[in-house]
N, C-alpha and C positions, 0 to 999 in steps of 0.2 A: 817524198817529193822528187819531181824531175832533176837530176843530177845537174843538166845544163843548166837550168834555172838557180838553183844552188850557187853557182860557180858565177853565174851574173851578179849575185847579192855579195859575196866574197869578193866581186872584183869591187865593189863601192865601199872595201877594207869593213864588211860586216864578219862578228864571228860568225861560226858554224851556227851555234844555239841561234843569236839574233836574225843568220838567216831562213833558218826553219821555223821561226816566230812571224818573219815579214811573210814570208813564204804562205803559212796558214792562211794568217789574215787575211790576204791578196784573194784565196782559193776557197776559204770557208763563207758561206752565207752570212751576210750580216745582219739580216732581220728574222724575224720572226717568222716558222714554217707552219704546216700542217700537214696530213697524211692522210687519206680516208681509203688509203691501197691502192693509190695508183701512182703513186710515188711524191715526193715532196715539192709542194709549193708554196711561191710565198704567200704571206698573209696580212693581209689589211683591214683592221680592223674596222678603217672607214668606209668599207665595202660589203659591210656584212649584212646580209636580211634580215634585219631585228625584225621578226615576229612577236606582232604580241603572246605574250605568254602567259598563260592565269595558274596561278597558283593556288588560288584558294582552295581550301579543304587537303593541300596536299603537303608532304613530310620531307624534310629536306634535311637528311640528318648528316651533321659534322664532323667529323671526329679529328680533332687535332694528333700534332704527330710531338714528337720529342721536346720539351719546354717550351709551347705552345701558350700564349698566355690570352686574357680574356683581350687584348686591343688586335694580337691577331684575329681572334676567333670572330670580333666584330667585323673585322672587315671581310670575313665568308660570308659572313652571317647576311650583311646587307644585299652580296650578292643576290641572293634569292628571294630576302624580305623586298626587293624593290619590285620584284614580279606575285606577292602576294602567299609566298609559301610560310609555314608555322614552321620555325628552325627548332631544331634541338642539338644544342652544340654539348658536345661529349670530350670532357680531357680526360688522359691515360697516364697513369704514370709508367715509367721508365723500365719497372719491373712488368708491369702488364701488359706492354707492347714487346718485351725481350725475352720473359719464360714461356713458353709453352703453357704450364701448370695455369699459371695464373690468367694467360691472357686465354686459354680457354673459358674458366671461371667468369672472367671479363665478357666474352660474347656469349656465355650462355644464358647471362642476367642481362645484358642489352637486347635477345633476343627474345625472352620473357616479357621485356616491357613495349619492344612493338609487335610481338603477335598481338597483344590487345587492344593496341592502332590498329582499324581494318579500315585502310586509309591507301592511297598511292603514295610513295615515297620515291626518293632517290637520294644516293649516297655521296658524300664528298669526302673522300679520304685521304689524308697529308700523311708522307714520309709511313714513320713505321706503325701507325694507327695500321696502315695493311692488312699486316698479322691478324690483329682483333677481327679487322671486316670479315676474313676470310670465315673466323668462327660463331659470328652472329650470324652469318649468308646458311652455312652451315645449319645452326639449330634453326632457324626462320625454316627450315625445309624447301622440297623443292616448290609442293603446290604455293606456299604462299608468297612465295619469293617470286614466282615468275608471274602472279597475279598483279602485284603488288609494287614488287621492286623495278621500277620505269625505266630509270639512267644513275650510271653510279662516276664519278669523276676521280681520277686515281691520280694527285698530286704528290711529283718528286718521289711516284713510287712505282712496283715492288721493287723493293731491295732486295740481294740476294742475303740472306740471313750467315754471315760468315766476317771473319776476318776485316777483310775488306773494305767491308759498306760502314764498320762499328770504326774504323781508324778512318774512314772519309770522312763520318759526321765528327770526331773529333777535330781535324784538318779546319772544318768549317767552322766548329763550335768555336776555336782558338783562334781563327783566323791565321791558320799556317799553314801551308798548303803542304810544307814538305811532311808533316803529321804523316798524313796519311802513308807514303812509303819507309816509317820506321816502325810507326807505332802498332802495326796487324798483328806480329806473335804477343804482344802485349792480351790484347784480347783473346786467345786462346783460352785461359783461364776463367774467363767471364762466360764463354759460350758453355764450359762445360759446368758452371756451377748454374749457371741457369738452365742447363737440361736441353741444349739444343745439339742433341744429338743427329748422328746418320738418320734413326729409325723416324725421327721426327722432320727431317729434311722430306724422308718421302713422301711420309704425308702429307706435309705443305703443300710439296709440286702436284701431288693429286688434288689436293682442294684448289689448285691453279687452272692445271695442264688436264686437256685429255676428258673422255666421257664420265670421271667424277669429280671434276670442276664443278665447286659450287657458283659461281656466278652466272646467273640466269642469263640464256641463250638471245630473251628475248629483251634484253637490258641494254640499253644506246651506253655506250660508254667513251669517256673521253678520257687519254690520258695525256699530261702535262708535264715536262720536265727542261730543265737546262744542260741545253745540249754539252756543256763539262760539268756537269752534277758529280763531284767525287764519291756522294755516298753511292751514285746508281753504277752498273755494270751494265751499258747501253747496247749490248749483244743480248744481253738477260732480259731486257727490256720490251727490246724488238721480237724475239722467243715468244716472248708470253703474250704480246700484242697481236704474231701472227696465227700463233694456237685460237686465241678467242677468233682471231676472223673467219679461222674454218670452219667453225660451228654455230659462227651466228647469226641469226635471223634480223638482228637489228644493225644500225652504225659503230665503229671503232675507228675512233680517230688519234690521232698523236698531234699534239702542238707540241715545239721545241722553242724554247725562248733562247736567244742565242748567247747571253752572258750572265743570265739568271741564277743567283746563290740557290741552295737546296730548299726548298718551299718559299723562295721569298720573290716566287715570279709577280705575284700579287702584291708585291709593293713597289718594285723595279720595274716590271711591267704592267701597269694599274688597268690603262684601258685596255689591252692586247687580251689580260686574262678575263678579264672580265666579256667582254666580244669573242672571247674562244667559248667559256659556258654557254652563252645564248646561241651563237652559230652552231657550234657542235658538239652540243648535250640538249637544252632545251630546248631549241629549236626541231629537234629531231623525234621527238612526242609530239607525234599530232594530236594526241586524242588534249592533250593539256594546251595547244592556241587558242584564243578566245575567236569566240564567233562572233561572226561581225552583227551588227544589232539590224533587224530588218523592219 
């Protein structure tokens, strides 16, 4: 922050810390933004063009993220049951969203039971479900993925799979914020007995980043996060956000909830998340608005 500006807040006997706190406040956005690449505006929810949207015959699949329980899951869930989609809410455990091994295993039998949905879907994925999505997108292949797979919605994620993101959501899990800058060599141990190795980091970023990114070019997607999300690395973020927009044929947008705990923009911000789905994911499939009746 501006050094003069500092030096005003200090003169009204603030510390340093509490004037680089008023300081933010003063200068950071205080509501709700969005992004669709031409840079950040605000967002009003009561401004948005609710299209109707028909769901019927179409797949809207869930996947919770880290102790996810069934009263979160309802509340994704109605998002879409109120536009007419067939939900299929998916929990993971702990180990299957953090080994490799298993969360392979995980998306290769989630990708087994909707190849034989041959149905339109779109994805809604929380926190470190990610991982999984990446490896169901994966076995689902390209043809049926990009037939099929409409809009995918990537909530409080990706995380970077590291130190980090595993002592943020502890921070959060405890409700202690300072967690997160002691607790990261703690997890060191954890990364390597679950097998997240180098050689597995690159592959990750390929199923991300780059012409063998599994997510379909032609998939609208929206991603959702709180703007201090401790688990996210919001340079990682913006990275992965700008790679998909170079190569895709459909919408990518970012909503930023501005004081939003890690997945819990959807209960802190109830209607903001819910009018960020319909503006910018549903909304954004035309072939899925209902035709008006003639």
């Amino acid at each position: 922050p501006d050094m003069a500006v500092l030096a005003r807040f200090q003169a009204l006997r603030l510390s340093p810390l509490a004037a680089v706190r008023q300081y933010s406040s003063r200068t950071q956005p205080v509501g709700v933004q969005y992004n669709t690449g031409d840079g950040y505006l605000d967002f009003d929810h009561t401004q948005c063009n609710h299209l109707e949207v028909d769901g019927t015959g179409k797949l809207a699949v869930i996947m919770g993220g880290f102790g996810f329980t069934k009263r979160q899951m309802a509340k994704h869930e109605a998002i879409y049951q109120e536009h007419g989609f067939e939900t299929m809410p998916l929990f993971h455990s702990v180990t299957q969203m953090t080994s490799p091994k298993y969360g392979d295993v995980r998306g290769r039998e989630l990708a087994e039971i909707l190849l034989a949905r041959d149905q339109p879907m779109l994805f809604h994925c929380v926190s470190g479900s990610f991982w999984i999505s990446l490896y169901v997108m994966q076995y689902l292949g390209q043809a049926y993925r990009e037939k099929h797979l409409r809009a995918i919605a990537f909530d409080s994620c990706p995380p970077v799979a590291g130190t980090a993101a595993f002592a943020g959501w502890a921070s959060f899990a405890l409700h202690r914020p300072w967690v997160k800058d002691v607790a990261g060599p703690l997890f060191l141990p954890f990364l390597a007995y679950q097998g997240i190795t180098e050689a597995w980091q690159t592959e990750n970023r390929n199923r991300m980043f780059g012409p063998d990114c599994v997510i379909p070019a032609n998939a609208h997607v929206c991603l959702m996060h709180g703007r201090n999300d401790p688990v996210l690395d919001l340079g990682y973020v913006r990275e992965f956000t700008r790679d998909l927009r170079t190569r895709s044929t459909a919408t990518v947008s970012e909503v930023v909830f501005p004081k939003a705990r890690h997945s819990m923009a959807i209960v802190e911000y109830p209607d903001d998340y819910k009018a960020s789905h319909i503006e910018h994911l549903l909304n954004s499939v035309k072939a899925w608005h209902k035709q008006p009746v003639t």
